[in-house]
N, CA, C and O atoms as a DFTB+ gen file, in Angstrom:
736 C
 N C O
     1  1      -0.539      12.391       1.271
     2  2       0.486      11.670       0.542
     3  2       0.589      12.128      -0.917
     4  3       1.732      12.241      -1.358
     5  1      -0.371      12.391      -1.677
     6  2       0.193      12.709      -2.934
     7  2       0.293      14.169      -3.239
     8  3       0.618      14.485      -4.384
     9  1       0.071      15.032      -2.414
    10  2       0.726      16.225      -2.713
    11  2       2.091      16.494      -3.015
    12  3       2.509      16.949      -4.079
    13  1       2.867      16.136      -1.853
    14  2       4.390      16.132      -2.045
    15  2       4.962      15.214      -3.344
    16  3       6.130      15.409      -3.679
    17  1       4.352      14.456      -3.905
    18  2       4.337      13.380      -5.435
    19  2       3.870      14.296      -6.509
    20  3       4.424      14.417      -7.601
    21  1       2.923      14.862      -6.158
    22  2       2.782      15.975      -7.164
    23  2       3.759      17.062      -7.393
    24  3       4.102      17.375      -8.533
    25  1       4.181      17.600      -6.408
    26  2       4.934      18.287      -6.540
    27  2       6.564      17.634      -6.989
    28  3       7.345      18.030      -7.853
    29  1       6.652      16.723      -6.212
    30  2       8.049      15.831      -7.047
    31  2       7.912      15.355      -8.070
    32  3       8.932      15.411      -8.757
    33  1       6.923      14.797      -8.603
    34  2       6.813      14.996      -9.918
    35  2       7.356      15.765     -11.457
    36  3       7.999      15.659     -12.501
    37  1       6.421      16.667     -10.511
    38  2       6.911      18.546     -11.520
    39  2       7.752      18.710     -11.608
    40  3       8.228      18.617     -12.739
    41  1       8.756      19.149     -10.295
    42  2       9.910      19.638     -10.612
    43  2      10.566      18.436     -10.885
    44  3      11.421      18.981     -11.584
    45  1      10.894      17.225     -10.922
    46  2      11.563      16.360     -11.259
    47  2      11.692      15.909     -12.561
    48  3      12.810      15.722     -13.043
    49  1      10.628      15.704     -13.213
    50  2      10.214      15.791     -14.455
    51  2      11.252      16.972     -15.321
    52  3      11.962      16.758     -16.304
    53  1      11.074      18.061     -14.679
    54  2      11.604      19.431     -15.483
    55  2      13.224      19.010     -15.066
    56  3      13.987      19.387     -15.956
    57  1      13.637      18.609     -14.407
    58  2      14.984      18.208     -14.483
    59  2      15.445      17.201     -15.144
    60  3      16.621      17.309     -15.488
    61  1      14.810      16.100     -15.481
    62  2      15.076      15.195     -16.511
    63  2      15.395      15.163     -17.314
    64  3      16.486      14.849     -17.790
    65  1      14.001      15.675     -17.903
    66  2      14.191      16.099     -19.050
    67  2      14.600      17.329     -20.001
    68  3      14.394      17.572     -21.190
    69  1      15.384      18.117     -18.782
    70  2      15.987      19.149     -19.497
    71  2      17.065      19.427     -20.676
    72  3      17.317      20.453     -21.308
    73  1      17.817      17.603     -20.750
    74  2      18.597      18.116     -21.561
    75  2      18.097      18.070     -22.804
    76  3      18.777      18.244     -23.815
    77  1      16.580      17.775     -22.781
    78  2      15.813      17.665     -24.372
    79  2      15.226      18.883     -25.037
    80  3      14.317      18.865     -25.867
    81  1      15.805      19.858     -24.610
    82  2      15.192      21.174     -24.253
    83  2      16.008      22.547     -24.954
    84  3      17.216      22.494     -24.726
    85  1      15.611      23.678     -25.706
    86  2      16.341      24.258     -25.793
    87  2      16.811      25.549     -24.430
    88  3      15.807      25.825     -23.774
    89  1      17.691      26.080     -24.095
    90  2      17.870      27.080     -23.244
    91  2      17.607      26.347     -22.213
    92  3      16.601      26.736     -21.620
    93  1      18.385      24.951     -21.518
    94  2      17.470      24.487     -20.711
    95  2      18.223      24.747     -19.218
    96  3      17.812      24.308     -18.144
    97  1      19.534      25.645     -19.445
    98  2      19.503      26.066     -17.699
    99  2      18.647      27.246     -17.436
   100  3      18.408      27.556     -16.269
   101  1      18.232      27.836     -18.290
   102  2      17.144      28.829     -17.681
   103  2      15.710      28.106     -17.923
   104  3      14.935      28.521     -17.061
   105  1      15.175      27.315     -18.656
   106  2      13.801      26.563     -18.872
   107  2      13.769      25.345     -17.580
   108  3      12.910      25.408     -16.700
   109  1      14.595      24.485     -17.600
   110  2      14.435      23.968     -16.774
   111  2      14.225      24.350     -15.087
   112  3      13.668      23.666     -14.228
   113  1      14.815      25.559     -14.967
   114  2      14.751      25.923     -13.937
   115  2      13.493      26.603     -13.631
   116  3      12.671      26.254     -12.783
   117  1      13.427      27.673     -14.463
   118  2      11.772      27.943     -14.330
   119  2      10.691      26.896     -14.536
   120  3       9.751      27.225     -13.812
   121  1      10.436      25.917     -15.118
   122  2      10.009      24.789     -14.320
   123  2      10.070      24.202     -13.491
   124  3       8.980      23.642     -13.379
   125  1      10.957      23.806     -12.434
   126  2      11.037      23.748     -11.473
   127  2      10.557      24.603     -10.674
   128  3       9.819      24.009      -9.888
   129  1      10.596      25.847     -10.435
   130  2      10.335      26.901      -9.668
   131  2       8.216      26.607     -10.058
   132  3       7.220      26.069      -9.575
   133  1       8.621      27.332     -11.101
   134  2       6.780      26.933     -11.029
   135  2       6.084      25.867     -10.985
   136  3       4.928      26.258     -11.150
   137  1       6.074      24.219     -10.806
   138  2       6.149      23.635     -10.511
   139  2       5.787      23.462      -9.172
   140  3       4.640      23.079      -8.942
   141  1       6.592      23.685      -8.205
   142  2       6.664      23.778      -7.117
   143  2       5.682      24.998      -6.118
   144  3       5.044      24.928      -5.068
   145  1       6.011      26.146      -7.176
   146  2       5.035      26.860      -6.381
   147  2       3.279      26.404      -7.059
   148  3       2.326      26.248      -6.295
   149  1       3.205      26.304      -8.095
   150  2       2.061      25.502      -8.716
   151  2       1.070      24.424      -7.538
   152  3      -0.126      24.396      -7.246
   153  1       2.495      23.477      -7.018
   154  2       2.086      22.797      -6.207
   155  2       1.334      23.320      -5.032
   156  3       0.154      23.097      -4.760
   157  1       2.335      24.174      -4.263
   158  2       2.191      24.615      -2.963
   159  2       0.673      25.968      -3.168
   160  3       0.116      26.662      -2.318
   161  1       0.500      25.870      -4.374
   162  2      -1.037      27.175      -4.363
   163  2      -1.957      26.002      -4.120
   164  3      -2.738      25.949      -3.171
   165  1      -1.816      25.088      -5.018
   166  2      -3.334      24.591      -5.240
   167  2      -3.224      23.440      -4.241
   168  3      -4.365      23.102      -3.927
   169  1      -2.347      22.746      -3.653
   170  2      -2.445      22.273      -2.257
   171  2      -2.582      23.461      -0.940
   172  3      -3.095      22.936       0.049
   173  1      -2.288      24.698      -0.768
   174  2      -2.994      24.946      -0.186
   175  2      -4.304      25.536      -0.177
   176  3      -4.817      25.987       0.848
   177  1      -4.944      25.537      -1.498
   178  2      -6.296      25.983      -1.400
   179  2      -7.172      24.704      -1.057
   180  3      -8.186      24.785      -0.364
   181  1      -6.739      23.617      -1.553
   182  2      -7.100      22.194      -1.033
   183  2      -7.994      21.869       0.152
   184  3      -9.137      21.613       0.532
   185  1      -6.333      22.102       0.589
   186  2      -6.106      22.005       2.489
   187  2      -7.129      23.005       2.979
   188  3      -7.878      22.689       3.903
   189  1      -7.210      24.323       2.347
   190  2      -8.064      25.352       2.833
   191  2      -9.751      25.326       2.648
   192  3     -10.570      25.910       3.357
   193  1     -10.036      24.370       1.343
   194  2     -11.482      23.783       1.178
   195  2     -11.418      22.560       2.260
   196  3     -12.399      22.287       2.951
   197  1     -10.784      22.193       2.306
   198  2     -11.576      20.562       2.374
   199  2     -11.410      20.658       4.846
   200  3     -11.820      19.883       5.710
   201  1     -10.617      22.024       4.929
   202  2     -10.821      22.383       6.377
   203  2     -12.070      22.926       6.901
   204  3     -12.861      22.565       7.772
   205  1     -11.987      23.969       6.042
   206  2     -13.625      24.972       5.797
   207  2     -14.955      24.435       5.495
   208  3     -16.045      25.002       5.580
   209  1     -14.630      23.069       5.074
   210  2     -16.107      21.793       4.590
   211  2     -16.276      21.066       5.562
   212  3     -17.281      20.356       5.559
   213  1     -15.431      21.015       6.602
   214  2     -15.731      19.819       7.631
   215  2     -16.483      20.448       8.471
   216  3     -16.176      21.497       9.038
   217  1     -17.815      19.662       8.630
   218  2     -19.285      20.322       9.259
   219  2     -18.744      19.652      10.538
   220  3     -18.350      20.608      11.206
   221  1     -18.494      18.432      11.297
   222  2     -18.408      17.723      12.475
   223  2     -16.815      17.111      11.896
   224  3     -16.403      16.628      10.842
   225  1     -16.228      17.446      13.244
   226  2     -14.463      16.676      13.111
   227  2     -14.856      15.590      13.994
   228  3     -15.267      15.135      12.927
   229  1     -15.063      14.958      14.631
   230  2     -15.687      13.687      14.791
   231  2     -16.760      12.922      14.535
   232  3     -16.901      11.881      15.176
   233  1     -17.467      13.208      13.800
   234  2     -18.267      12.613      12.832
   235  2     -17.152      12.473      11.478
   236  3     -17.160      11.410      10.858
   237  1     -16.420      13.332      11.151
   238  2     -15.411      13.018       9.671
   239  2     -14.380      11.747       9.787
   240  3     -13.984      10.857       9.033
   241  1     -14.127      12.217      11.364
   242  2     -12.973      10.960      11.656
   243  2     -13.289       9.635      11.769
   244  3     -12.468       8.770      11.464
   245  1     -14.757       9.287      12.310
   246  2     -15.177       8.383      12.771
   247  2     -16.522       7.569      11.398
   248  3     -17.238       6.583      11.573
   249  1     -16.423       8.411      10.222
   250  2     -17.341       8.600       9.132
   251  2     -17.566       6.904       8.799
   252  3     -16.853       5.963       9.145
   253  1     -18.459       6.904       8.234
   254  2     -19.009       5.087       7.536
   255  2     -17.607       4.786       6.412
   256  3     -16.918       3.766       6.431
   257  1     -17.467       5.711       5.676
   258  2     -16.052       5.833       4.545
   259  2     -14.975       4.977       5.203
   260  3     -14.613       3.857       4.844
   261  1     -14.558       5.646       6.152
   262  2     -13.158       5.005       6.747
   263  2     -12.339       6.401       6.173
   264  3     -11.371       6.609       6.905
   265  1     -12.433       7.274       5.230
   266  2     -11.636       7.849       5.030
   267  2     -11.916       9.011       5.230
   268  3     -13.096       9.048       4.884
   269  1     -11.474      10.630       5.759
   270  2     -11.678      11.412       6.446
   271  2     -12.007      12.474       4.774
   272  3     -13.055      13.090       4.579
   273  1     -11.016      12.434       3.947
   274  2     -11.303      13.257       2.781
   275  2     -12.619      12.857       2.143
   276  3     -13.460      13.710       1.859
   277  1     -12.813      11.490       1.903
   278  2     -14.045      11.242       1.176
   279  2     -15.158      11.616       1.667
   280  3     -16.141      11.726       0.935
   281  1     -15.234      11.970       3.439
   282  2     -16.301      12.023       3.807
   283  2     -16.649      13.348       3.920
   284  3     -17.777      13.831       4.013
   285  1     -15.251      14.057       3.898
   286  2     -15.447      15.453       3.602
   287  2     -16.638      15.827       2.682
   288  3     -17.644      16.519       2.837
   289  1     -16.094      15.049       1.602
   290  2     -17.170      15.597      -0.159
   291  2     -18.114      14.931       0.239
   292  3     -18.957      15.733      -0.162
   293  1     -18.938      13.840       0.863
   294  2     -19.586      13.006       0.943
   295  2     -20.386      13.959       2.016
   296  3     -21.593      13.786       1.844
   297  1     -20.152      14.816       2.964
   298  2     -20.990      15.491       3.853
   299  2     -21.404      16.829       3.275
   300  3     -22.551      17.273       3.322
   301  1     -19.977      17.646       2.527
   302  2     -20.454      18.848       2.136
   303  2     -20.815      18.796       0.398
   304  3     -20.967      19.902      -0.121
   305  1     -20.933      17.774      -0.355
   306  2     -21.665      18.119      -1.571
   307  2     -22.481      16.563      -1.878
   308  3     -22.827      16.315      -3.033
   309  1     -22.657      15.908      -1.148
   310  2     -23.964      14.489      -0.897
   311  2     -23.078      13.497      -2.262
   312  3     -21.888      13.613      -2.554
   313  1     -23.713      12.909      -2.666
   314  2     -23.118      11.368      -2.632
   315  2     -22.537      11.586      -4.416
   316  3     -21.484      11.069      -4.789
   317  1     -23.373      12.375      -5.301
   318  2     -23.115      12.067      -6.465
   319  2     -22.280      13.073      -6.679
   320  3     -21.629      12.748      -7.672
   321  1     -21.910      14.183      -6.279
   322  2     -20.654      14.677      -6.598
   323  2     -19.835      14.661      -5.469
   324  3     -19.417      15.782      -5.177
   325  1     -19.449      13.706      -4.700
   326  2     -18.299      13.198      -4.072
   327  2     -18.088      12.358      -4.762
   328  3     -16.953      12.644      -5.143
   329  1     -18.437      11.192      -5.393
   330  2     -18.195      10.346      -6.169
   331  2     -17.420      11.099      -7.478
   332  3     -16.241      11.027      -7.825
   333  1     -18.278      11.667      -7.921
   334  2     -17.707      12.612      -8.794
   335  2     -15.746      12.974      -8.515
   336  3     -14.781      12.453      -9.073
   337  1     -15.806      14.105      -7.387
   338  2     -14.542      14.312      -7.436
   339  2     -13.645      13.269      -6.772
   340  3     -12.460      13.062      -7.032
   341  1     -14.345      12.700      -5.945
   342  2     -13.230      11.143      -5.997
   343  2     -12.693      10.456      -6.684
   344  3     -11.684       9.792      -6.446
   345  1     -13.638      10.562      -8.167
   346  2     -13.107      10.024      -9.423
   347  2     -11.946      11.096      -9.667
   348  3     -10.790      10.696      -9.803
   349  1     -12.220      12.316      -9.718
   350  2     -11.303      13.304     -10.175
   351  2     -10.061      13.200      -9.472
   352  3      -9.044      13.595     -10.042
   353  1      -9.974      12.593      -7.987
   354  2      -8.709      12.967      -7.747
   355  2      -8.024      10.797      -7.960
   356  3      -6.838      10.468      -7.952
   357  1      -8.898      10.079      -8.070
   358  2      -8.005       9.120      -7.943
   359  2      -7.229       9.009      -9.748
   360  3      -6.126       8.549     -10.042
   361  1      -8.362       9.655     -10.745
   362  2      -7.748      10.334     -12.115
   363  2      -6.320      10.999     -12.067
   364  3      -5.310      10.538     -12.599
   365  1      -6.397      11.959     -11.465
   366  2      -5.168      13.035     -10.881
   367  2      -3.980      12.095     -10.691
   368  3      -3.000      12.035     -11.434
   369  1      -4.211      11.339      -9.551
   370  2      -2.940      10.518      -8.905
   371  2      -2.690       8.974     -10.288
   372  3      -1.740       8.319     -10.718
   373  1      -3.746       9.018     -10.443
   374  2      -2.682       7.811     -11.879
   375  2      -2.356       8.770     -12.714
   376  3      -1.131       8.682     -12.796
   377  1      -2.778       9.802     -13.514
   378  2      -1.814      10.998     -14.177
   379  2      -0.536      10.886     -13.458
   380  3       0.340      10.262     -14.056
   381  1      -0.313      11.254     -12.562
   382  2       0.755      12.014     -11.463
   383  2       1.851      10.385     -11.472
   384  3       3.058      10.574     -11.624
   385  1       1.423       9.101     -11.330
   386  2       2.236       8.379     -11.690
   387  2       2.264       8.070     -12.559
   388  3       3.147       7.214     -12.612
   389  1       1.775       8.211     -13.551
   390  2       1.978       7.930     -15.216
   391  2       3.321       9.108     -15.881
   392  3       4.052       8.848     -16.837
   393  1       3.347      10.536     -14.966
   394  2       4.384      11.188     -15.348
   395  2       5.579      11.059     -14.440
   396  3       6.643      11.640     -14.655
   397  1       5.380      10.374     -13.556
   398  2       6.805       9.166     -12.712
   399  2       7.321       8.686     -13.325
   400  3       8.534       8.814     -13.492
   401  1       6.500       7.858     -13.966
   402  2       7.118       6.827     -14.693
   403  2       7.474       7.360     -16.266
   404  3       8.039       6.539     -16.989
   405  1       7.244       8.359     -16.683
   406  2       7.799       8.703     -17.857
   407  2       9.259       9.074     -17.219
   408  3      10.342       8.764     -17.715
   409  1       9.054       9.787     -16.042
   410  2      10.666      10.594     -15.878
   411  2      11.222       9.845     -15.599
   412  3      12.274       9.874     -16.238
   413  1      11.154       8.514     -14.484
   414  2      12.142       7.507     -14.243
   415  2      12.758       6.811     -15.695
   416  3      13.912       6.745     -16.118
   417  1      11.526       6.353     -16.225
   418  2      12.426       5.828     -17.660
   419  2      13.120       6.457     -18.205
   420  3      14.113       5.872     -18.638
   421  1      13.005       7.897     -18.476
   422  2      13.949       8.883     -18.978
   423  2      15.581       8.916     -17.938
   424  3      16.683       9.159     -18.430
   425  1      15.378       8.670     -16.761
   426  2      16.667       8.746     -16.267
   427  2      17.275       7.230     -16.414
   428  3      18.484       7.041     -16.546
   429  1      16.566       6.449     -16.388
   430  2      17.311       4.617     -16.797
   431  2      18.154       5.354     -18.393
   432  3      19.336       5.403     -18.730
   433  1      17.152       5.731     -18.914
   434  2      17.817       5.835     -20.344
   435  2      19.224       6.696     -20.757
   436  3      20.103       6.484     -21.592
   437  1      18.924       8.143     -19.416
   438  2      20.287       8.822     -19.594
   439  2      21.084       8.472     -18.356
   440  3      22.088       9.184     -18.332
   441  1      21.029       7.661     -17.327
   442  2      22.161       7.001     -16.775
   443  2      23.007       5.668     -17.770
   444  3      24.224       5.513     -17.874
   445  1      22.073       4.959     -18.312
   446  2      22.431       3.908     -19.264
   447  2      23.876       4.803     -20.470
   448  3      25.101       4.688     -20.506
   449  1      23.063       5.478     -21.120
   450  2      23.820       6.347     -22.059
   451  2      25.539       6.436     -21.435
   452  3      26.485       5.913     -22.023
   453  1      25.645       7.167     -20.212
   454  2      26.825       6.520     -19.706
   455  2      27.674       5.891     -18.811
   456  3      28.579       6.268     -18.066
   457  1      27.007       4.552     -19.148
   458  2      27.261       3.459     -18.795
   459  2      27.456       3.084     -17.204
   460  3      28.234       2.368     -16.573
   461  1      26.350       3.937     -16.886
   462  2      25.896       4.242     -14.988
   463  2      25.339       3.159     -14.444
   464  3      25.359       2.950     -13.231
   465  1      24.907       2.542     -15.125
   466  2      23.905       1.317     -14.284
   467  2      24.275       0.016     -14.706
   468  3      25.084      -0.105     -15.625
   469  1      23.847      -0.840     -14.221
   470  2      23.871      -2.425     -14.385
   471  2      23.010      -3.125     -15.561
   472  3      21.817      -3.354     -15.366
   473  1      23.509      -3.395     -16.545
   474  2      22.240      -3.577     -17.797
   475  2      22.277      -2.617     -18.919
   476  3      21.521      -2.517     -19.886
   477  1      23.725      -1.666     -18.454
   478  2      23.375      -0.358     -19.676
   479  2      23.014      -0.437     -20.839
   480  3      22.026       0.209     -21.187
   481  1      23.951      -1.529     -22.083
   482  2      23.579      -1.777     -23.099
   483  2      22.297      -1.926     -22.992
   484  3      21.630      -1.085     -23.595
   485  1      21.614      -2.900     -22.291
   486  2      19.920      -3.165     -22.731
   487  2      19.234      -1.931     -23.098
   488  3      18.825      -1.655     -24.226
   489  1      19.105      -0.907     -21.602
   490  2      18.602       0.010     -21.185
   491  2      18.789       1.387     -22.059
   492  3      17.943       2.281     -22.015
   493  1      19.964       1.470     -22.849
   494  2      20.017       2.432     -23.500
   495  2      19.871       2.377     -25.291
   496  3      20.281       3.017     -26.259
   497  1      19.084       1.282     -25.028
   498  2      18.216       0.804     -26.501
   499  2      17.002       1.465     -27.108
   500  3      15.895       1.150     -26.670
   501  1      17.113       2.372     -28.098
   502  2      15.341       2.384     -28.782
   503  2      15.307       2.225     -29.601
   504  3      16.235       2.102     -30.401
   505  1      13.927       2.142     -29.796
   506  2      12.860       0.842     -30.800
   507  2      13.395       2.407     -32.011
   508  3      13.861       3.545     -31.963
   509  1      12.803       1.176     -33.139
   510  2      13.328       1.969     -34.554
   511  2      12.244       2.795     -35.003
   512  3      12.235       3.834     -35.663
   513  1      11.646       2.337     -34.672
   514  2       9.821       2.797     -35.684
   515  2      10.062       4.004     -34.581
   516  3      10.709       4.835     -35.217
   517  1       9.886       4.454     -33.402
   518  2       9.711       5.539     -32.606
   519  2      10.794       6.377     -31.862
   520  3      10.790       7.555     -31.502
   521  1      11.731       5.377     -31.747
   522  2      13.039       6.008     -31.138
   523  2      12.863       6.287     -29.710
   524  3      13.386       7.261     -29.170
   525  1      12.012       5.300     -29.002
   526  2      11.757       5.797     -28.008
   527  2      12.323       4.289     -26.958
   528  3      12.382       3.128     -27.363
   529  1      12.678       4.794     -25.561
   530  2      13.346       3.646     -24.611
   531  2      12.674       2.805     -24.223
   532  3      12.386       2.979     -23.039
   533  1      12.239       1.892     -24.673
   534  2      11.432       0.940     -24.743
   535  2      11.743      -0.217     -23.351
   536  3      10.950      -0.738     -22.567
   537  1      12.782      -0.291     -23.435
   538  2      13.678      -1.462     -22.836
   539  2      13.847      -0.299     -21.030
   540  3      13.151      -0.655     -20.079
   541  1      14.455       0.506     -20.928
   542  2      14.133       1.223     -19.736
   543  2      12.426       1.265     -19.038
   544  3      11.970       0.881     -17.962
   545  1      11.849       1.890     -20.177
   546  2      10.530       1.881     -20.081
   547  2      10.398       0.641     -19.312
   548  3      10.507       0.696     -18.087
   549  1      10.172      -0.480     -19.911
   550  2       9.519      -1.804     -19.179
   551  2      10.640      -1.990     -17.919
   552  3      10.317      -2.672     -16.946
   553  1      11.604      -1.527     -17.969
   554  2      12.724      -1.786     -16.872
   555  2      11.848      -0.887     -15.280
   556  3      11.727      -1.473     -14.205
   557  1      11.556      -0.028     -15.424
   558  2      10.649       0.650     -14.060
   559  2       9.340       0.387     -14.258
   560  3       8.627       0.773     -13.333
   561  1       8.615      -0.305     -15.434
   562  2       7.412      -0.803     -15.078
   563  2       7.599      -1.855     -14.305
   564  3       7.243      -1.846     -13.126
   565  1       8.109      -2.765     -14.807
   566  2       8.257      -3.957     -13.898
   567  2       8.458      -3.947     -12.334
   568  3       7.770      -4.648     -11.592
   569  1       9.576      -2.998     -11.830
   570  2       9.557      -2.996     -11.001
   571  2       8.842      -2.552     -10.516
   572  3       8.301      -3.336      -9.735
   573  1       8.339      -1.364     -10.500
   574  2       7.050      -0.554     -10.613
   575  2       5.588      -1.263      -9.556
   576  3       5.107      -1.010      -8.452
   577  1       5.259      -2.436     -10.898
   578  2       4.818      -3.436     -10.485
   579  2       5.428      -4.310      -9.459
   580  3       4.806      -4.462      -8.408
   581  1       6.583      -4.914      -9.631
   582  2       7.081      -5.361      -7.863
   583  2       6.504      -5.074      -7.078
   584  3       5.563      -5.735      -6.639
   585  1       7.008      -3.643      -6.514
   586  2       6.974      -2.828      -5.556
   587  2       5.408      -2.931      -5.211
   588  3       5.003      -3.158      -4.070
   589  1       4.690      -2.766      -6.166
   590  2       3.143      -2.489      -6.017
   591  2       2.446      -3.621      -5.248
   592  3       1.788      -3.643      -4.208
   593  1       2.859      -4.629      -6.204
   594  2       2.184      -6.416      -5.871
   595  2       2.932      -7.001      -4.164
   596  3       2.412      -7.979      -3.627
   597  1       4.395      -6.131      -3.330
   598  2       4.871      -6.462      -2.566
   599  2       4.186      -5.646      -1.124
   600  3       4.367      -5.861       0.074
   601  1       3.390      -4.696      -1.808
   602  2       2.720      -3.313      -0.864
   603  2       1.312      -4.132      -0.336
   604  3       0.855      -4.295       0.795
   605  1       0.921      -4.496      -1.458
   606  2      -0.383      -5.214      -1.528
   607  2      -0.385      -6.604      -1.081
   608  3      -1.472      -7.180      -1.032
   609  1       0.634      -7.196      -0.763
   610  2       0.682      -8.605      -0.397
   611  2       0.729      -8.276       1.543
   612  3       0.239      -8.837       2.523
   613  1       1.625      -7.038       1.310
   614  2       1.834      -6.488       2.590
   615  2       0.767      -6.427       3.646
   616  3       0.689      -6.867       4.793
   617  1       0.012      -5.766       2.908
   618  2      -1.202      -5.250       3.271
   619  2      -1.942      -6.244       4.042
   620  3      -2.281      -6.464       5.205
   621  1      -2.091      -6.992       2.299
   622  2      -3.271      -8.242       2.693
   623  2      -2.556      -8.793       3.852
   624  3      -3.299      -8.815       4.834
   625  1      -1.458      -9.215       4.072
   626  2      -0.693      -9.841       5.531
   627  2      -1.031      -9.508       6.583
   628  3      -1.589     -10.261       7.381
   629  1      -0.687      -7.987       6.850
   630  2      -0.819      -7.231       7.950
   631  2      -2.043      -6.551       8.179
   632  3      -2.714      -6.937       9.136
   633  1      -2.418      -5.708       7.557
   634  2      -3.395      -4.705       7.049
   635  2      -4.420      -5.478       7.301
   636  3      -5.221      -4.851       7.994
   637  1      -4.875      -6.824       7.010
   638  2      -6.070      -7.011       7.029
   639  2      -6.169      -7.764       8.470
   640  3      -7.244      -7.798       9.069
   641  1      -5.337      -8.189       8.839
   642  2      -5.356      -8.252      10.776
   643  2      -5.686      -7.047      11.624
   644  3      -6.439      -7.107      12.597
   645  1      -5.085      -5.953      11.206
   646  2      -5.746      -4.466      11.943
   647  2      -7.180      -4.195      12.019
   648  3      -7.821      -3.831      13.005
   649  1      -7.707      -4.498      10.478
   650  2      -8.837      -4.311      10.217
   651  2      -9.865      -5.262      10.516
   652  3     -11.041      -4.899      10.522
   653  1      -9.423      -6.856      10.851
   654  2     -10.310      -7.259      11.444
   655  2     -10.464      -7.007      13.113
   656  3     -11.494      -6.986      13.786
   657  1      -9.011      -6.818      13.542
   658  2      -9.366      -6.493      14.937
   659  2     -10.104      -5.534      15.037
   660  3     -11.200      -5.735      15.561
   661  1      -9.803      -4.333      14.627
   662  2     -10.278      -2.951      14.678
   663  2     -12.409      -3.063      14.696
   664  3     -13.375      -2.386      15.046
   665  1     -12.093      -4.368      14.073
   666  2     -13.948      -4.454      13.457
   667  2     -14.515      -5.626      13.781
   668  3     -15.469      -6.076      13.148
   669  1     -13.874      -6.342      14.996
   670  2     -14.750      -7.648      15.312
   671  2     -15.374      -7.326      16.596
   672  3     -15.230      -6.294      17.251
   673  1     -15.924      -8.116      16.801
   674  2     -17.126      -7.650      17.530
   675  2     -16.818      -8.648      18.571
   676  3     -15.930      -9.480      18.388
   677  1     -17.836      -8.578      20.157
   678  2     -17.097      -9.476      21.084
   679  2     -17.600     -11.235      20.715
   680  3     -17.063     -12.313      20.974
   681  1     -18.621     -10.932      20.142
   682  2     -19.079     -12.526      19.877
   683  2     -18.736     -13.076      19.021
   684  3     -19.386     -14.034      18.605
   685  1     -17.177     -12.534      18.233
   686  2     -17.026     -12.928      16.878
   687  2     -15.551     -13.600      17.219
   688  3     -14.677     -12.842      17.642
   689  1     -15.269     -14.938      17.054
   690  2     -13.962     -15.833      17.055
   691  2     -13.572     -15.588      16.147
   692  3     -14.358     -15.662      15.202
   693  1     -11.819     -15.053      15.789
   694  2     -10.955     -15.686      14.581
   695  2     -10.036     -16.999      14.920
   696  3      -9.094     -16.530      15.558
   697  1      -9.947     -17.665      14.867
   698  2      -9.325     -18.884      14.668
   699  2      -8.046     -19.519      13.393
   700  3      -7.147     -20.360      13.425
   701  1      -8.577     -18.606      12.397
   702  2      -7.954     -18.702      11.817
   703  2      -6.822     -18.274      11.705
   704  3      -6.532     -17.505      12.622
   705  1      -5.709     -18.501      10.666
   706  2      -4.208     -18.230      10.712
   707  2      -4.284     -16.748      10.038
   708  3      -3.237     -16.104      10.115
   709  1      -5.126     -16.270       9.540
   710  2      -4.986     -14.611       9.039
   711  2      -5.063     -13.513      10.423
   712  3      -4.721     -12.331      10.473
   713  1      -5.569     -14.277      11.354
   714  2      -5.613     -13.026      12.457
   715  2      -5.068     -13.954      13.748
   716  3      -5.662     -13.930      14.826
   717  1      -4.112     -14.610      13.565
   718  2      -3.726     -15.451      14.167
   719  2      -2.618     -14.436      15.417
   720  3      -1.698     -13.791      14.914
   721  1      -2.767     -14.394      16.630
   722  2      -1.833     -13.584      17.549
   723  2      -2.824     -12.225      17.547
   724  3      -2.906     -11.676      18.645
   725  1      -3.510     -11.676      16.557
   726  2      -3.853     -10.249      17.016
   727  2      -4.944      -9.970      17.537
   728  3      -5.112      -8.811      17.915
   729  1      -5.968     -10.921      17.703
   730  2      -7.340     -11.106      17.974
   731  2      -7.494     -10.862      19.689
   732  3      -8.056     -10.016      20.385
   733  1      -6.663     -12.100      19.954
   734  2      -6.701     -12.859      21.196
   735  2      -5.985     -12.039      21.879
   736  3      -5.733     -12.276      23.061
């Protein structure tokens, strides 16, 4: 999942914000281009480590983790540097949406500009001290957040009925209304 985010990212980013740019039908474009191929090297050297590290494919799938990548690093470099680059990549992916969310606010701000969206005046407001879109900005955090708190409510709804079925045992009753229909 976050490869293809990485890579939309990049080149998306470089389209945004191109009109802030000098020479920007030839800059922007070569960002994009490298970008993309940027992406597609170092996802496939990735893909090409983390294939070449898997000692047992059913032992990875079936791992204590639950997750097939972690157990990757967790089998081929032991506990303190899997931890390690687990930190590194869950680092990576809040980077990778931290520059989402710069480019989305940047497009609230130049759809606003003319008068494209619902809210334009607000949205095409910046603060004085920085000059920066303040009012867009919090306009895709928020939702941002929505979206996030509606994934996670999701989850907890559904998600955690899978996971208790998936993990109860035969002597173990749910009764309760969280695994209510999926147990039985």
């Amino acid at each position: 999942m976050p490869l293809p985010l990485f890579a939309l990212a990049g080149y998306d980013t470089s389209a945004h914000l191109s009109e802030e740019t000098s020479r920007a039908s030839v800059v922007a474009a070569r960002g994009t281009v490298r970008s993309v191929a940027a992406s597609w090297a170092a996802g496939g050297v990735l893909l090409a480590a983390l294939t070449f590290a898997v000692q047992d494919s059913a032992g990875t799938q079936a791992g204590p983790t639950g997750v097939p990548v972690a157990q990757i690093f967790l089998d081929a470099l032991g506990p303190a540097f899997a931890k390690a680059l687990m930190l590194i990549v869950i680092v990576a992916q809040f980077l990778c949406g931290y520059a989402v969310t710069a480019s989305c606010s940047r497009m609230i701000y130049a759809f606003s500009r003319g008068g494209a969206l619902p809210g334009w005046p607000r949205w095409r407001q910046l603060t004085r001290r920085t000059r920066v879109p303040a009012n867009a900005n919090a306009n895709y955090t928020l939702a941002a957040t929505a979206g996030a708190l509606t994934l996670a409510a999701l989850w907890w709804r559904f998600g955690r009925r899978a996971y208790l079925k998936h993990h109860a045992t035969a002597d173990q009753t749910h009764d309760d209304d969280t695994t209510e229909g999926i147990i039985r």
